[in-house]
N, C-alpha and C positions, 0 to 999 in steps of 0.2 A: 504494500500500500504506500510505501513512505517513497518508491523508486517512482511511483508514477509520476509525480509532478517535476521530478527531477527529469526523466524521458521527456517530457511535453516540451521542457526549458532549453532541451538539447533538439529536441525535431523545430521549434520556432527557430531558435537561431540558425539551425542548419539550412533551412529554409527561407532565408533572406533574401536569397538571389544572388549576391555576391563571388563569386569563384577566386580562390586562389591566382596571383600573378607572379611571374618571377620578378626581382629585384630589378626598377628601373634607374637606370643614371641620371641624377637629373644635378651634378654640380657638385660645387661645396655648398655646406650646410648655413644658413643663415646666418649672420654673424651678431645682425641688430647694432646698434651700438657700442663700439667697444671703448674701453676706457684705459688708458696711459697711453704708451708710442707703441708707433708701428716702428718695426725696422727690416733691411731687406738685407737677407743671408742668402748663402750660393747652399742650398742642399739637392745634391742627386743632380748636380752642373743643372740647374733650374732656380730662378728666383724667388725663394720663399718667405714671405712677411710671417714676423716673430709677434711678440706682443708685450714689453715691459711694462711693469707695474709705474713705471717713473712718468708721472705726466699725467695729461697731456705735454709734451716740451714743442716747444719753437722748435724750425728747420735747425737752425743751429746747435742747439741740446740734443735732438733727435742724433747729430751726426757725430758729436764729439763720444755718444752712447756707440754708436756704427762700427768708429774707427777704434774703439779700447776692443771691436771683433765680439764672437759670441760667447756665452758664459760657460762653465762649464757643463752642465745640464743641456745645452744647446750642440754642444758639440758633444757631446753621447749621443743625440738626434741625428750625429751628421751634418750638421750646420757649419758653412766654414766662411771666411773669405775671401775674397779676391781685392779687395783694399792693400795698396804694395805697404810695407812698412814704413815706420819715420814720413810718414806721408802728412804736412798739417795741412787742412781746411778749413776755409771759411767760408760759412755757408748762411744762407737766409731765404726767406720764401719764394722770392726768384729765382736763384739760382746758386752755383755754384763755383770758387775758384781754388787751386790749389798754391799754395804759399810757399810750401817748402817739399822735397821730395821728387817726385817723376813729372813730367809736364803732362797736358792732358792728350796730348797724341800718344803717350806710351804707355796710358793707363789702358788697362785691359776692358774692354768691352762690357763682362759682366762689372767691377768697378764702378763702373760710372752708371749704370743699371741699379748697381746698391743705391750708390747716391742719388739719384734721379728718383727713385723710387721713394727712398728713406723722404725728403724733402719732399715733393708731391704728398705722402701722406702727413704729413706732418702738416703741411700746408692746408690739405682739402679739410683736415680735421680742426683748424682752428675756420677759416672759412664757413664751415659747415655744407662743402659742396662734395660731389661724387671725385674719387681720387684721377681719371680718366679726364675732368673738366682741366686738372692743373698742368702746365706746361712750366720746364723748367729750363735756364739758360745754362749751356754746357759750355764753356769755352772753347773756341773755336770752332763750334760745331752749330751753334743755334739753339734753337728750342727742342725740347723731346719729352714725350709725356711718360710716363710708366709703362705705357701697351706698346712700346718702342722695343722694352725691356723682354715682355715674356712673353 
C-alpha cells in the first residue's frame, strides 16, 4: 500500500515528455560580475585570464600585478609567462610603453597579448563597458583590442 503512491510519483514524472540529451557545448560558464583584477597568463601557449583578489586596480596596478608573473598556485595550473625579465612598464588605460628592458619589436607576440589584454580588462572594468569595446595603444604598432590576442 505505502509503494503505490511512491509508483504514481515515478510514472508522472517519467511521463513528462522530456527525453534525455547528451551534453551540449555551449561556452564558458557565466561569469556575472567578477570582483578584483583580471590578468592574462600564457597556459597550454593560449591566453588565459586569472582572477586576483586585489582590486578592482587601474591598468597600471593590474600590470605591475602581471609583470611580478603568476603565483604559485597558478603555476601548478600551468600558468606561465611570456613577459621577458627586468622588463619595467608603464602603463594606463590607453595604452602601453616599455621603459626599460627589450623594445616592443622584440617582445614576443603572446607578451604584448598579456599586456593588451591585462589593461583592456582593467580598463573595460572600471568603465563598466564589455572588455572587446577597449582598444589599447601598442607602440609602434597602433591600437589592438584583446580579440587581437586569442
Amino acid at each position: 500500500m505505502r509503494t503505490w503512491p511512491l509508483a504514481l510519483l515515478l510514472a508522472a514524472c517519467a511521463a513528462c515528455g522530456v527525453g534525455p540529451t547528451d551534453v551540449i557545448p555551449a561556452g564558458e560558464p557565466a561569469r556575472g560580475f567578477i570582483q578584483g583584477t583580471r590578468l592574462y597568463f600564457v597556459q597550454h601557449d593560449r591566453l588565459t585570464s586569472v582572477t586576483r583578489p586585489e582590486g578592482p586596480l587601474e591598468a597600471a596596478g593590474a600590470v605591475e600585478l602581471l609583470a611580478d608573473g603568476p603565483t604559485s598556485k597558478e603555476r601548478e595550473r600551468s600558468f606561465t609567462t611570456r613577459l621577458p625579465e627586468n622588463t619595467a612598464i608603464e602603463a594606463n588605460d590607453d595604452g602601453f610603453t616599455l621603459v626599460k628592458g627589450v623594445s616592443v619589436t622584440r617582445l614576443p607576440r603572446m607578451a604584448t597579448g598579456q599586456l593588451v589584454c591585462t589593461i583592456a580588462a582593467a580598463t573595460a572594468a572600471k568603465r563598466g563597458v564589455d572588455l572587446d569595446d577597449v582598444r589599447v595603444s601598442v607602440p609602434g604598432e597602433g591600437q589592438a583590442r584583446c580579440a587581437d590576442f586569442t
